[in-house]
NUDOTI-496238 format. One record per residue: residue in three letters; x, y, z of N, C-alpha, C in turn. Coordinates in pm, whole numbers, plus 50000, padded with zeros to 5 digits. Layout:
alaXYZXYZXYZ;...
***
This chain:
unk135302282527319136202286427428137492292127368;unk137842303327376139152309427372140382302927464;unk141482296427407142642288927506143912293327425;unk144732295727489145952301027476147112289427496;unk147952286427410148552270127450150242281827437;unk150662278327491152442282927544153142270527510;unk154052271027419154902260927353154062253327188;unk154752254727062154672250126951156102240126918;unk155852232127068156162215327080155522206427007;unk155462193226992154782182526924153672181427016;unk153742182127161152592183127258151762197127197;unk152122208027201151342221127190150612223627059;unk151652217526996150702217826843149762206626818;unk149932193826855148932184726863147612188926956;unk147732199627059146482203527133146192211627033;unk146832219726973145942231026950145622225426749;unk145722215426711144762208426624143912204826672;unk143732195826794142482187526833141542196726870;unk142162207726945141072219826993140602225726892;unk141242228826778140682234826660139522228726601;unk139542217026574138772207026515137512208926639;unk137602207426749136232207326824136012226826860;unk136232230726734135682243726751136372254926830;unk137152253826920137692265027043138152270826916;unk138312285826993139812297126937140952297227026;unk141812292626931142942288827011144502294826933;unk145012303427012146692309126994147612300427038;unk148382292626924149822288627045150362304027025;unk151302301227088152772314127143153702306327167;unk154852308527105156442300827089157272310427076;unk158172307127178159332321227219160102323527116;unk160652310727047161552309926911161032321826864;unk162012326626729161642335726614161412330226502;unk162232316526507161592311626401161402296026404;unk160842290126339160772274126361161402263726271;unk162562255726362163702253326244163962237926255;unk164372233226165164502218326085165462211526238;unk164842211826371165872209426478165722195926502;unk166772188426597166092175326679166852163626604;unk166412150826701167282141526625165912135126615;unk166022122026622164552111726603164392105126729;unk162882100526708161922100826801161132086226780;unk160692075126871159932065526842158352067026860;unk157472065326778156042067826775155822053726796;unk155552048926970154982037326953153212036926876;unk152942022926961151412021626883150602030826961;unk150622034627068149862045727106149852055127048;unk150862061027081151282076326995150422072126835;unk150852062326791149932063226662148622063926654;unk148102055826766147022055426778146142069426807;unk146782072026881146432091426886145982101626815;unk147392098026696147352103626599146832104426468;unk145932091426469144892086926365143452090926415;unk143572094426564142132099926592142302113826557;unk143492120426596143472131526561142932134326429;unk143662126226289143412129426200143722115026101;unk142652109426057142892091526009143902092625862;unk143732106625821144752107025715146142116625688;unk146532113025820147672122825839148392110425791;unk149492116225747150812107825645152062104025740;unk151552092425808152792098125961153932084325842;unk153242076025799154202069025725155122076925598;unk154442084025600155452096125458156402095025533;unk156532098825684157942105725734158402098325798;unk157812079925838158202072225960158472059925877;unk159922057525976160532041725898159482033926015;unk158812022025945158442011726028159162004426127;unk159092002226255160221992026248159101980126320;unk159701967926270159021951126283159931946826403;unk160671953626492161721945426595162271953926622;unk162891948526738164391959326796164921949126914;unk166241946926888167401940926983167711950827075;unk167581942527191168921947827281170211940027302;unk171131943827305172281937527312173651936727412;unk174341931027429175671934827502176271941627396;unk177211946127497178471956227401179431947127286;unk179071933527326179811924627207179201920627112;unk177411928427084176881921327004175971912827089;unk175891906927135175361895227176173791898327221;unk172381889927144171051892727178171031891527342;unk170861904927399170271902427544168611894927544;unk167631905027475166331904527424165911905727273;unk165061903727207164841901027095163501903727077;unk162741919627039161341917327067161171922726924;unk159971910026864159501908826746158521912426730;unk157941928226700156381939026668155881928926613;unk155861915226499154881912026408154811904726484;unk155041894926592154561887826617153611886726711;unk152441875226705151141877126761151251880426927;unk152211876326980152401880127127152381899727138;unk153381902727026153351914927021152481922526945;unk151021919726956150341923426879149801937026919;unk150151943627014149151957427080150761966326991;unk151801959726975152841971326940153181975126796;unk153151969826716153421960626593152981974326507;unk152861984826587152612000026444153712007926539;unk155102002526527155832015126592156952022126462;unk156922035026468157612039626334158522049626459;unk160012050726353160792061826366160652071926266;unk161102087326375160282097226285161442107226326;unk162302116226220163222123526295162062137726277;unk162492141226452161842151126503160652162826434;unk162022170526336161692178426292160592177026152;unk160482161126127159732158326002157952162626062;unk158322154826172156842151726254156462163626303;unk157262173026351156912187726388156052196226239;unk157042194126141156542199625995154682196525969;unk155092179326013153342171225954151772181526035;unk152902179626146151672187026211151332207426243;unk152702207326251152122224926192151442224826057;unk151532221725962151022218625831149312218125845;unk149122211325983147402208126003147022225026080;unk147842231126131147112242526169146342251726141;unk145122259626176144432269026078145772280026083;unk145552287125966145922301225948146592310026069;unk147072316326050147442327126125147252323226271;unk147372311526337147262308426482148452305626594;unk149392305726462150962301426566151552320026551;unk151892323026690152892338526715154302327626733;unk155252337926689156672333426736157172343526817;unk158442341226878158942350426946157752357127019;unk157342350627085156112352927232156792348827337;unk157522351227422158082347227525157112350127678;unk156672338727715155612341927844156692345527995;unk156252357928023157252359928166156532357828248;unk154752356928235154112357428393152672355128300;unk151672345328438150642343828430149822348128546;unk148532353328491147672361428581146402347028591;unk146172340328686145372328928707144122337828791;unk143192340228730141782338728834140922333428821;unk139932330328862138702319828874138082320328787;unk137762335228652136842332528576137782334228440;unk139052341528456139922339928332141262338728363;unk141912336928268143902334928299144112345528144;unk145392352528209145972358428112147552353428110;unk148032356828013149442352128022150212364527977;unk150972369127980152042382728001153132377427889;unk153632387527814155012383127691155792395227695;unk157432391827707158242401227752157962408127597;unk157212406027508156592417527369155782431927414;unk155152427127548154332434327602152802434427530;unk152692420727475151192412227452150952408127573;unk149612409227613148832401127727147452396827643;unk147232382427650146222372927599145362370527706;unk144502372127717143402366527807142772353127778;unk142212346427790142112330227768140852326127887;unk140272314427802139542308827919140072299127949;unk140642295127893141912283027908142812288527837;unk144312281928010145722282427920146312268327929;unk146782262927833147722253327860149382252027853;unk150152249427908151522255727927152392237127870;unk152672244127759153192229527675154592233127643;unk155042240727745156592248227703158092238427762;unk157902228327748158392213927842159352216227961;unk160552208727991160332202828117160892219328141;unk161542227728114162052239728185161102253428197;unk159672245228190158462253328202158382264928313;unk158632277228225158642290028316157042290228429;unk155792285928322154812285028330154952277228468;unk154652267728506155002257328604155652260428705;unk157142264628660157952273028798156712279328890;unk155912292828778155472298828871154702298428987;unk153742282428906152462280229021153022261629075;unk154352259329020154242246029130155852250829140;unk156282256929229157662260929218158772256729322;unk157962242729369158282230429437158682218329332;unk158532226129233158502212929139160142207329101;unk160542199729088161762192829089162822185228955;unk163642189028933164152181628824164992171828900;unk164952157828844166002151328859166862147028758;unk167902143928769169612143528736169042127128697;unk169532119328593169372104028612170342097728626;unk171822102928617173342099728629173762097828490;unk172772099728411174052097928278173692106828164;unk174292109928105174402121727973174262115127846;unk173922119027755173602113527599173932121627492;unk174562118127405174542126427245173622120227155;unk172912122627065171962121726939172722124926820;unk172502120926742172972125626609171932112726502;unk171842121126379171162115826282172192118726163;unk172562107926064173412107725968172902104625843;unk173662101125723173282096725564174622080825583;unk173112073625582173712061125547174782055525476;unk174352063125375175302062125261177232064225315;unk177102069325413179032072225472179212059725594;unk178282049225559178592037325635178732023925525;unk179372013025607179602002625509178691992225463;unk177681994525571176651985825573175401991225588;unk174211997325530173271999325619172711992625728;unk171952000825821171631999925941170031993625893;unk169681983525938167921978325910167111976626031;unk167641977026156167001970926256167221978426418;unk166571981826439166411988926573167151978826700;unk168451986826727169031980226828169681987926931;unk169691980727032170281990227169170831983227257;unk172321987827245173881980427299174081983927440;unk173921970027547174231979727661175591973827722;unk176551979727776177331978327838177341982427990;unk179221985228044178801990128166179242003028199;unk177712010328217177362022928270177532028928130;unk177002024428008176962029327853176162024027813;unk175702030527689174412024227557174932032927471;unk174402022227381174462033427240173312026127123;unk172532035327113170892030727028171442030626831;unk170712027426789170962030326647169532026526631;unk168802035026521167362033626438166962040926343;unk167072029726247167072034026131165482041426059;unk166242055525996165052062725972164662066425799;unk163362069625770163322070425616164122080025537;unk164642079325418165412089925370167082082625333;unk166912068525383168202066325415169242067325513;unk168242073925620169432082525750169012071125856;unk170142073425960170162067026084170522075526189;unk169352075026302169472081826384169882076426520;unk171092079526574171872071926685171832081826767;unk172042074526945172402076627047173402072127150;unk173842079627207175212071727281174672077927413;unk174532072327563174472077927725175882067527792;unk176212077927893177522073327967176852079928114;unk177172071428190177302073628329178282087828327;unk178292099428452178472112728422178562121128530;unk178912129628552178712138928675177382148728582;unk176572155128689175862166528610176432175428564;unk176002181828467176852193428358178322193128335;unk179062179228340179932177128293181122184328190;unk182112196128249182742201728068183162197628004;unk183912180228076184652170028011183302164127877;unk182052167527908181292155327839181092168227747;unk180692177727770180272187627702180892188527526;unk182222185527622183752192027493183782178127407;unk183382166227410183622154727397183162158527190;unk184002154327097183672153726950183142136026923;unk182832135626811182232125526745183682117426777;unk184722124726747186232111026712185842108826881;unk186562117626977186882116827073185722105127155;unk183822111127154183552096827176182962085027160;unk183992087327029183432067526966185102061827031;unk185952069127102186772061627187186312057727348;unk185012066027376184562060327503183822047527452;unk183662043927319182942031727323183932019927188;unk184992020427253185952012427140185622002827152;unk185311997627281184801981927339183651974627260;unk183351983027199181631982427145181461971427018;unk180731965126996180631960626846180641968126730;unk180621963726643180701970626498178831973426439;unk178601981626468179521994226365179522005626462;unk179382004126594178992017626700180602025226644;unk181612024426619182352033326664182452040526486;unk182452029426375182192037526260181272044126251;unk180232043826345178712057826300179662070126363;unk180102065726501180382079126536181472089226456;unk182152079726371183472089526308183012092626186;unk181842086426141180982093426003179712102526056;unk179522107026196179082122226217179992135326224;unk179252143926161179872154026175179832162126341;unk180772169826336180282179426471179092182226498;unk178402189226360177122201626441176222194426379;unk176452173926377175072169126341174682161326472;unk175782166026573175772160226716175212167426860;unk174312161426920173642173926999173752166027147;unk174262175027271174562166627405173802171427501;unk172952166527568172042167827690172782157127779;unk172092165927964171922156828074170552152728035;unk170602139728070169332134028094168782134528236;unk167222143528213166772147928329165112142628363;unk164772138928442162922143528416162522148328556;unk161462144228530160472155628658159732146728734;unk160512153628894159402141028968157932146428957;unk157232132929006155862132728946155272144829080;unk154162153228981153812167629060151932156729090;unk151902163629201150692163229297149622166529186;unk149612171629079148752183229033149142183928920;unk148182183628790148622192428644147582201028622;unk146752206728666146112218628685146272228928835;unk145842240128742145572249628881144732260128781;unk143522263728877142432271928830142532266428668;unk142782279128595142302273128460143892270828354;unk144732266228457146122266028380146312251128387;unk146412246428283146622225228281147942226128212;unk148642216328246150182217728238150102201728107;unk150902205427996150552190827917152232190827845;unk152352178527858153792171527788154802170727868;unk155972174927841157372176527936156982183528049;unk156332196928022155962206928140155432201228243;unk154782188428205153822180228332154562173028349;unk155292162928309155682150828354157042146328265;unk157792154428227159042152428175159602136128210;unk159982124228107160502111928163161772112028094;unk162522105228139163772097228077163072092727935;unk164372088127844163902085827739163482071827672;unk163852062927774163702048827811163152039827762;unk161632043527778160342039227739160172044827560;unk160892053127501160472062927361159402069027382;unk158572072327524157432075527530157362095027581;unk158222100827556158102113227570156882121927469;unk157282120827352156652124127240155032118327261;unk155312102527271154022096727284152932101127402;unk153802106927510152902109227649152412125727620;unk153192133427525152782147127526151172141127423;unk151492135027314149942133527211149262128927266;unk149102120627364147632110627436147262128027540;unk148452134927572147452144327672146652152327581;unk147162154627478146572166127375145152157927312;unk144802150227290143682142127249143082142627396;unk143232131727455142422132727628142082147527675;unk142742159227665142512172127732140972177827619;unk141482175027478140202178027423138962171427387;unk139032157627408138072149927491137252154327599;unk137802155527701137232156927831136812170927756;unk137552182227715136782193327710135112195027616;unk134992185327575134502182127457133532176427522;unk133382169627625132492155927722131872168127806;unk132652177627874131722183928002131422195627959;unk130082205027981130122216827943130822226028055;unk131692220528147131962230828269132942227428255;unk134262239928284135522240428260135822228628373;unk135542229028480136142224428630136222208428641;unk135032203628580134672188728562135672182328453;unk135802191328381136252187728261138032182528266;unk138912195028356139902197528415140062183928496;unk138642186028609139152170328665139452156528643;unk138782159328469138672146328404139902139928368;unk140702152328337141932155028272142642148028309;unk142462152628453143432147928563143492130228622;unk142592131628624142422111828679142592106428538;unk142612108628394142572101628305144142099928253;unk144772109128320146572113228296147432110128380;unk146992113728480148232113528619148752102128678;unk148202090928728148452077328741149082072228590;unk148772071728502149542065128371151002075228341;unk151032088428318151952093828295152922091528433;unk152852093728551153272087528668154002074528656;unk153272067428584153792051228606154872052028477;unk155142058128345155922056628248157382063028315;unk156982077728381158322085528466158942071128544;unk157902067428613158742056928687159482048628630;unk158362037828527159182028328504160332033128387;unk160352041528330161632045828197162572048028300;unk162362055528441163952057228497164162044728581;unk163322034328587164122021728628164702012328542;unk164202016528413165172010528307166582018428303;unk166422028028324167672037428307168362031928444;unk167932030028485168652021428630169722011628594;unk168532002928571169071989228515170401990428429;unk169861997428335171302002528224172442002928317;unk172212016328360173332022728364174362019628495;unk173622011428636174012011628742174371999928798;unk173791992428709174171977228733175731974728750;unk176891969428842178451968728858178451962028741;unk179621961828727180581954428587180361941328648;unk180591934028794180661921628828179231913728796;unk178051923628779176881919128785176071918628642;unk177211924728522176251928628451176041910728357;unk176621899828367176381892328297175171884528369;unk175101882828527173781878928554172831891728538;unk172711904628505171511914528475171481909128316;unk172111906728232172251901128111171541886928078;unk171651878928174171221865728185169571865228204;unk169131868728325167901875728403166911881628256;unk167731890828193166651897828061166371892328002;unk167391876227907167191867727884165981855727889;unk165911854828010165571843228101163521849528163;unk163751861428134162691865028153161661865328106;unk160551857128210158911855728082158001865227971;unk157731860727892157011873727803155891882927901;unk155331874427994154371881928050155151892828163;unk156451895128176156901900328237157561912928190;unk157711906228027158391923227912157391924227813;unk155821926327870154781927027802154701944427852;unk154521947627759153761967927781152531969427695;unk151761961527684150161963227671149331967927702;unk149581974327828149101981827946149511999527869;unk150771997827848151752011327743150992014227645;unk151052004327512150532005327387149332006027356;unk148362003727460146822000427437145882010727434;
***
């Protein structure tokens, strides 16, 4: 089968290995001109790993991924809200989760591509969908014909606009900076995956291989904010002075342009990730908050499952449907539950946050079990 994949994302390039391997001819197309060392870091739970060992049992995801055995959440004073321990036997479905900054894991896996299969600077303006083929249109003035397209160009998917153009972004109320640093300009290294919440603030720290630590800071926000926009590393490690140590020394040992600021947005859940022979996979389908760490992880389970099913039916249509009931309810339920954590975070009053603090505490394992997630 000839398939045309739109976006050389971690989703787009993970399809178009698995499709390679079960034989298709397959083009990504990536609007970029060129493909560059971008991104901050990313959590590969045990799924995502798990994925990625079917993909390929000797891909080197540990070359580029710090392990981590735990991760705290905390108050802004320090103080253990939760305490969840990967080695231990309760946590036994999670216990392979590695940090991976972005651009390492992008490298691992273009690296698996055949030859000459990634175009750059392909920019898709329009898709031609009919019943027995799809073409896709590039303001180059290339048109690809395809028996399959998949549109892995994430959540600001031109692709998508065109044929679900009902489709919706939501705002989650709060904004985030990323940055990844060299340990070495701190006093202490960082060993342990932790995430500080205060009120209507967080700020993540996780430590990655190489020596670096890759942090995050979200604040409650208006959308597209210029005040948040303009905000420097000095300026805000003073929105979080309140914070324990070491949140405000990471931020004054980043540089400017190692700091990158998004609204945090995702996509309400669409009726549909196909139409005729166009299947929508990663952000483009189901964009979530970052909550869960399961963005990355939800684009690789579609890219394995899509070439599965293609692989199981000899008929495009069956195959498509397979797609669909094997994705949509689970990717559905992560959108949800990551923006009710983002809830929780961020919206909880100041008067309330020591009983929401207490409550996380106090709460049974079978209740902050994601086995259902990792499995």
């Amino acid at each position: 089968m000839k398939i045309g994949i739109i976006g050389a994302g971690i989703g787009g390039l993970t399809a178009a290995i698995a499709l390679q391997q079960n034989g298709h001819d397959v083009y990504i197309f990536e609007q970029a001109d060129e493909i560059k060392a971008v991104g901050a870091g990313l959590v590969l739970a045990a799924n995502a790993i798990n994925a990625l060992s079917l993909l390929n049992p000797d891909l080197p995801v540990e070359s580029i991924g710090q392990w981590i055995g735990g991760a705290y959440i905390l108050d802004q004073n320090g103080k253990v809200i939760l305490d969840a321990d990967f080695e231990s036997a309760e946590s036994v479905e999670g216990n392979q989760n590695f940090a991976v900054h972005r651009a390492d894991l992008h490298r691992l896996l273009r690296d698996q591509l055949k030859p000459d299969s990634l175009f750059l600077n392909e920019n898709c303006i329009e898709v031609q969908a009919k019943d027995h083929e799809i073409t896709a249109l590039f303001a180059s003035g290339l048109a690809q014909t395809c028996d399959l397209l998949v549109a892995a160009d994430g959540i600001h998917s031109s692709t998508r606009k065109q044929f679900w153009p009902n489709s919706v972004y939501r705002y989650a109320g709060y904004t985030c900076w990323r940055g990844v640093i060299d340990q070495n300009r701190l006093k202490k290294p960082i060993t342990r995956f932790s995430e500080s919440w205060g009120k209507g603030k967080r700020f993540g720290l996780v430590p990655l291989v190489n020596n670096r630590l890759y942090w995050f800071a979200c604040l409650n926000a208006k959308q597209n904010d210029p005040e948040m926009a303009a905000l420097t590393p000095e300026k805000l490690s003073l929105r979080f002075h309140d914070f324990h140590t070491p949140v405000s020394e990471v931020l004054r040992a980043t540089h400017a342009v190692e700091m990158h600021w998004t609204d945090i947005r995702d996509l309400k859940p669409l009726q549909s990730l196909t139409h005729k022979r166009l299947v929508l996979l990663g952000d483009a389908a189901h964009a979530t908050t970052p909550n869960l760490g399961q963005g990355a992880g939800m684009a690789i389970e579609d890219a394995l499952v899509l070439a599965k099913v293609l692989y199981d039916h000899a008929q495009l249509d069956p195959a498509l449907q397979a797609y669909v009931r094997k994705r949509q309810l689970r990717v559905n339920k992560v959108v949800q539950m990551s923006r009710q954590i983002g809830a929780i975070a961020h919206k909880t009053p100041g008067w309330l946050l020591p009983l929401r603090n207490a409550l996380l505490r106090l709460a049974p394992p079978s209740q902050k079990s994601l086995g259902w997630l990792y499995s």
